[in-house]
BAROVEX-477583 format. One record per residue (C-alpha): residue number from 1; x, y, z; residue in three letters. Coordinates in pm, 1 decimal, decimal comma, padded with zeros to 6 digits. Layout:
REM BAROVEX-477583
ATOM  resi      east     north        up  resn
ATOM   NUM         X         Y         Z   ALA
...
This chain:
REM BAROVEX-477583
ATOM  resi      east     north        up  resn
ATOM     1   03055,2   06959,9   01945,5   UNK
ATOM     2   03220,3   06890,5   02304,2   UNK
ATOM     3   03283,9   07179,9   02552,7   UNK
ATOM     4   03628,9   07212,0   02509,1   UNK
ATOM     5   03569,5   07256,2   02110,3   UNK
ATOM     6   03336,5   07487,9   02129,0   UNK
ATOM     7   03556,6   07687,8   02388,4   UNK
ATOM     8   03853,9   07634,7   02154,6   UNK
ATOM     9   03598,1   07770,0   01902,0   UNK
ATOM    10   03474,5   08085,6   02064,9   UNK
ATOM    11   03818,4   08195,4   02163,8   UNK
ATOM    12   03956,7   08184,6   01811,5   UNK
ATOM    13   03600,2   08407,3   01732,3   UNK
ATOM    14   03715,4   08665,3   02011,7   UNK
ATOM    15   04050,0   08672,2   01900,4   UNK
ATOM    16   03990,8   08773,7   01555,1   UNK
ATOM    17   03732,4   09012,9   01648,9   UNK
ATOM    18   03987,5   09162,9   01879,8   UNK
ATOM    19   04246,0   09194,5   01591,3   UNK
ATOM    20   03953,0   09360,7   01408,5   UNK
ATOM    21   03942,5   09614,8   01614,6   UNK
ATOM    22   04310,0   09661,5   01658,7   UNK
ATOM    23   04365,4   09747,0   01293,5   UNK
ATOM    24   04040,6   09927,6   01249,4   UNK
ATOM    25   04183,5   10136,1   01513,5   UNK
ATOM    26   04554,1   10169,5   01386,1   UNK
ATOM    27   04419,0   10251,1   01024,0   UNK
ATOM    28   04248,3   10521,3   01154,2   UNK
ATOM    29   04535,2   10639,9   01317,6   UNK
ATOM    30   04770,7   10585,9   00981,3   UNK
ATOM    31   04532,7   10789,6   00796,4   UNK
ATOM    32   04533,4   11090,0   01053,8   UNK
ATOM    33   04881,4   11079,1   01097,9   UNK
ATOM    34   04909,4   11126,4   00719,8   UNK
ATOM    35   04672,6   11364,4   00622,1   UNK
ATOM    36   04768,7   11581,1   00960,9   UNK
ATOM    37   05157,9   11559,0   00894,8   UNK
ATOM    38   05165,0   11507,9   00512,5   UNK
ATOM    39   05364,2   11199,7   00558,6   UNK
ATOM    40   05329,0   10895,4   00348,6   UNK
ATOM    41   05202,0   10568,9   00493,1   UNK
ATOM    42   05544,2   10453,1   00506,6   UNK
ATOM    43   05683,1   10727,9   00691,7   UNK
ATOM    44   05366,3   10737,3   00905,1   UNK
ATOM    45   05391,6   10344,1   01020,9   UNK
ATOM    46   05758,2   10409,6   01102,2   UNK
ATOM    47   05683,3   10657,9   01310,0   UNK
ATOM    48   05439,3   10512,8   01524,6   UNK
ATOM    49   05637,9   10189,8   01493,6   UNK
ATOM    50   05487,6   09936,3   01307,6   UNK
ATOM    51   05670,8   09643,4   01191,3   UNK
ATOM    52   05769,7   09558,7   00893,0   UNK
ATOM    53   05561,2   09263,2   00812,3   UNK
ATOM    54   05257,4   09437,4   00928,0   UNK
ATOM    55   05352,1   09736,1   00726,2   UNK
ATOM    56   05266,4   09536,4   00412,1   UNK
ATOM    57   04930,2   09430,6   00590,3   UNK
ATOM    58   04821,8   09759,0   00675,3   UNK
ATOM    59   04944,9   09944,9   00317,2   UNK
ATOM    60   04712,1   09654,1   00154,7   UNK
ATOM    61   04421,4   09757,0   00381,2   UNK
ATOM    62   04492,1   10155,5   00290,0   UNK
């Protein structure tokens, strides 16, 4: 595998770890906003302004 494949490689690795994090991080979040307010994950993504699409994402991951 040449250099710039493997860089190609590694960054696609980091990247997804990175999002990993992210909604590890904002699913904790949607869950303490909910059991602290009440809300329902709907109301609790709207609040904090999460988008539509990844509305659907996150509910699946609930």
């Amino acid at each position: 595998m040449g250099g710039e494949a493997m860089r190609r490689l590694m960054e696609d690795v980091i990247q997804e770890e990175n999002q990993k994090a992210v909604d590890k991080s904002t699913l904790t979040f949607i869950k303490n906003l909910m059991k602290n307010s009440g809300w329902d994950s709907e109301k609790a993504m709207n609040a904090i302004g999460i988008s539509p699409a990844d509305q659907i994402r996150y509910a699946a991951l609930l």
